[in-house]
N, C-alpha and C positions, 0 to 999 in steps of 0.2 A: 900844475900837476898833469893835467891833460894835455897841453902843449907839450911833454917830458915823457909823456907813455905814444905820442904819436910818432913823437920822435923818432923811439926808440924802434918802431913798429914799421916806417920807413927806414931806417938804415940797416934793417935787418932785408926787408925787402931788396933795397938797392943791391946789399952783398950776395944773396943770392941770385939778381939780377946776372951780374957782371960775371959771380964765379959760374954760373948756367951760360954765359957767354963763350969764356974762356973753352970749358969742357964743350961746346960745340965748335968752335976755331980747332979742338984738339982731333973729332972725327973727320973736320971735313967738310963743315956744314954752314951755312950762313945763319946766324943767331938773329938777324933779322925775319928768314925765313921761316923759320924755325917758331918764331914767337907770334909770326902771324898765322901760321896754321893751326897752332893753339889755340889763338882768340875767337880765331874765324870756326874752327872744328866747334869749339863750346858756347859762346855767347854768337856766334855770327849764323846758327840755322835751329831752328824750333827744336829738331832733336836733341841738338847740344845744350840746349838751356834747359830741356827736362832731365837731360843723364846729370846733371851738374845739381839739379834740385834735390833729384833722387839720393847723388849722392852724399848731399847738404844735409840732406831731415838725418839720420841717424848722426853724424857726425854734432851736428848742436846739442842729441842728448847727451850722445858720451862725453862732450865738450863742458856740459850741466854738471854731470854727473861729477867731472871728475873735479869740476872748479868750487862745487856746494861743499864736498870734502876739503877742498882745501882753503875753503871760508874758517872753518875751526881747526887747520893747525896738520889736516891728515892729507896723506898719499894716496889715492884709491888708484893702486893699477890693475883694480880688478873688477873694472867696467866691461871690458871683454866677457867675463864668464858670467857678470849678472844680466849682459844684452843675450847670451846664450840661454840663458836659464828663461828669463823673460820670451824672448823667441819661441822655444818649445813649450810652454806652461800657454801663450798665445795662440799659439796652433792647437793645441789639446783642446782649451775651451770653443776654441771657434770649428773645431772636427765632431764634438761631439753636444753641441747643441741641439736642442728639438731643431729641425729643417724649417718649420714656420714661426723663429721668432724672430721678431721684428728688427729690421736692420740697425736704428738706432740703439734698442736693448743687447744686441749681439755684442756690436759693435763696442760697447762701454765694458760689457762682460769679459768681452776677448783683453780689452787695453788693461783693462783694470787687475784682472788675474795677473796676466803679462807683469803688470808693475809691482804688484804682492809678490811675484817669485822675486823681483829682481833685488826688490824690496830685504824680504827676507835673505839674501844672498851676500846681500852688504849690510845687513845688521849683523849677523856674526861677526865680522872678525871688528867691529865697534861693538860689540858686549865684548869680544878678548881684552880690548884696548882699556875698556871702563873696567875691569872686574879686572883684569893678571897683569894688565900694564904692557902687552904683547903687541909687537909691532905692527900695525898694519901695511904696512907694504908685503914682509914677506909674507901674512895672514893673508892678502889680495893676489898677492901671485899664487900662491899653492890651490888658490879657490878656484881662479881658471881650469885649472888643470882637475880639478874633484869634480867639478860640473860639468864640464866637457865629459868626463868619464861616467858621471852617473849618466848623463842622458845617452849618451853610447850603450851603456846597461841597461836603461830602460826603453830605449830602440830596439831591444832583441824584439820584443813582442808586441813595440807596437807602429816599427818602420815598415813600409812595402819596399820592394825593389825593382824600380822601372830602368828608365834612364839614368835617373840617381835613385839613392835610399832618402826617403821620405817617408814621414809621418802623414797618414787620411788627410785629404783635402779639407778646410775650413768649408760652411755653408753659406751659399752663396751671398744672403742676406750681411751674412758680415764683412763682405770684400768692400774696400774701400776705392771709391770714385779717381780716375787718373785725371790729372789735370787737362789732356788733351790735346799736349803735345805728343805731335807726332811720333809713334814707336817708341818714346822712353816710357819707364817705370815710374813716372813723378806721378805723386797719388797725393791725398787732401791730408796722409798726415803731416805733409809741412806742414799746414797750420797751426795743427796739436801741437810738432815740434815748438812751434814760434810764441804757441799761447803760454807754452810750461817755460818758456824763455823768460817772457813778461813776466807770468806771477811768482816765481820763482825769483827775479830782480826786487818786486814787491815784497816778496817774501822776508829778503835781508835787508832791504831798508826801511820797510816800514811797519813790521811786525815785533812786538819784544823776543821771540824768540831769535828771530833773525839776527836783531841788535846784538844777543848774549851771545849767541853762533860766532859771530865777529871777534865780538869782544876776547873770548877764548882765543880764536886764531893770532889777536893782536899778542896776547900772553897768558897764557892760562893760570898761574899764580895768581894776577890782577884779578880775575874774572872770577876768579873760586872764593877771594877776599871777599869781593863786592856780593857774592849770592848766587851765584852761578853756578849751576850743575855740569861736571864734567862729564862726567859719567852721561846725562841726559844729552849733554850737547852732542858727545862720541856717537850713542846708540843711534840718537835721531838725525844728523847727519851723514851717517853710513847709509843709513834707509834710505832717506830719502836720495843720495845719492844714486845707490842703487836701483830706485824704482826709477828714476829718470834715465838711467844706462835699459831696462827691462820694458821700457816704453818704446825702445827701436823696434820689437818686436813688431808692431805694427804696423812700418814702412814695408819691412819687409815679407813679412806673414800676410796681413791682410791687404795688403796694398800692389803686393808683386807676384809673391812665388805662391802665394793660398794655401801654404802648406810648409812644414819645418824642414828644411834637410840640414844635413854634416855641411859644417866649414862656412853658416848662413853668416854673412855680415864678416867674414876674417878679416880679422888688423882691426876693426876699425873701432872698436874697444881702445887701442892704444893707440891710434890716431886722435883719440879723442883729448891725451895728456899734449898732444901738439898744439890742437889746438885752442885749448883751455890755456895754455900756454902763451899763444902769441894773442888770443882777445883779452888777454891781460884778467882773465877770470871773472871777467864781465859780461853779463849777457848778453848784452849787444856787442861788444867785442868778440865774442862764442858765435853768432851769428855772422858776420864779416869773416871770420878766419875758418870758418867751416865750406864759405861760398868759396873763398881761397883754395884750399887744399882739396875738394870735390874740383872745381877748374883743373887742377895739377894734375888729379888721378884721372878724369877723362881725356884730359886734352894730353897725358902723357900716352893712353894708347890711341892717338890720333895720331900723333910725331913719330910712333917705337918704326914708322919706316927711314925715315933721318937719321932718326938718332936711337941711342942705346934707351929702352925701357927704362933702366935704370937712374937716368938722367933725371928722370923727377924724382924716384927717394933721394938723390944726392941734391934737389933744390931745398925740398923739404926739411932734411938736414941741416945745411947751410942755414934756412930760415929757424930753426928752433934753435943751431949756438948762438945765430948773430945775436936773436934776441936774450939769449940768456949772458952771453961778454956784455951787451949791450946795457943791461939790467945791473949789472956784477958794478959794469964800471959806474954807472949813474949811483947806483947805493954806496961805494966808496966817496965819491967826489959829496957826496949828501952828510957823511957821516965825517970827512972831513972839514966841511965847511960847518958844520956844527961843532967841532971841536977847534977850530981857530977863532 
């Protein structure tokens, strides 16, 4: 099985290799060159391995977030607006704390709000699903777009206008420590990211709830037969999805900008179905494929003088159908070698 998802995970690789090849033979460009200023811009100098970190820690949660939901069976593409909602709900607690509490106490304060909004964001449209039988996918897209809006609404009164429109600064006590590479934004919540990785893994395999979460995903009829709450599995998978999409909040809030502005973290909510996508829904898999696509997006604006900006959504692409033909054609060939 493992030999068969690595597989699949290299030849997806390969294929965006070659067609990232070709489309650079097409500008003009040496694809050799090309892939070494890449490597060299992101893993080959201290800044480039922390913009790659930086852009790692949020991608594992929406990575989480969107793979927990689809442990039971659900679509969550609407990790975008629970890391939005998370983000500002982050900023509030950590702007309007006493100024002398303790950085630890902040620090948990800020996250923990942060994962409540996100929390609560993705529990709605999982009470739709458990109570009206209502889709979550379009219940998760429409949610982006209502939260994006309330906080734009509750921005009137409480963004300043500097350079950008921002919410009050966070205090100082709950900013989060940067790794200490040089000029990047990598801050100590990858670990957080990496710890909610692990128990979170722990979580589905070695918890009863976890086990029932699955079980549902496997087939919910079976799971409802056996004693299984749907409804419980819906609600609490949504949440907890969404508190893990609402825990980015603190890469970015306490860790970079110390403050919430418009457009904090864009895409990377639905970068996060990519990459939940190609780690096969596994948390170490989420981990890998997040260090991947954070590579893509900086080392793509290290190259945009080569080559077209564009060239990396168009690998990213290639990499999320090769893997889903790649996926399609292994479950056919599985399903007819079970029926011969």
């Amino acid at each position: 099985m493992l030999r068969r998802e690595l597989a699949t995970i290299g030849l997806a690789l390969l294929t965006a290799l070659v067609a990232g090849s070709v489309l650079i033979l097409v500008v003009g460009e040496s694809p050799l060159v090309v892939y070494q200023l890449l490597l060299k811009s992101t893993w080959g100098t201290r800044y480039g391995i922390g913009q790659v970190l930086f852009k790692t820690t949020p991608l594992v949660l929406t990575g989480l977030s969107v793979a927990v939901a689809f442990k039971v069976g659900l679509f969550n593409i609407g990790a975008q607006g629970q890391l939005v909602a998370g983000s500002f709900v982050t900023a509030l607690a950590g702007a309007y704390l006493p100024p002398g509490t303790p950085g630890p106490v902040a620090v948990v304060l800020c996250v923990g709000a942060g994962m409540v909004a996100g929390g609560l964001v993705g529990a709605l449209p999982g009470l739709l699903k458990a109570r009206y039988g209502a889709h979550e996918v379009i219940n998760t897209i429409m949610l982006n777009f209502i939260v994006s809006a309330l906080v734009l609404w509750a921005g009137n009164s409480l963004f300043f206008v500097a350079y950008t429109t921002h919410t009050k600064t966070v205090i100082a006590s709950s900013h989060l420590h940067h790794l200490g590479f040089e000029g990047s934004a990598a801050n100590t919540s990858l670990f957080f990211a990496l710890v909610l990785a692990a128990l979170v893994h722990l979580f589905l395999t070695r918890t009863r709830h976890g086990f029932e979460w699955r079980a549902v995903g496997f087939g919910q009829r079976a799971a409802e037969n056996a004693g299984v709450s749907l409804k419980g599995a819906f609600i609490g998978a949504m949440a907890l999805s969404g508190a893990l999409a609402g825990a980015a909040g603190a890469n970015y809030v306490l860790g970079y900008k110390h403050y919430f502005e418009r457009d904090i973290g864009s895409g990377v909510g639905f970068m996060g179905i990519a990459v939940a996508l190609l780690g096969r829904n596994h948390p170490a898999g989420i981990v890998a494929s997040a260090l991947l696509f954070a590579t893509l997006a900086h080392g793509g604006l290290e190259v945009s003088e080569l080559v077209p900006k564009e060239l990396v959504e168009i690998l990213q692409a290639v990499i999320i159908l090769a893997v889903a033909a790649a996926s399609a054609y292994s479950m056919r060939r599985r399903v007819r070698a079970g029926v011969d």
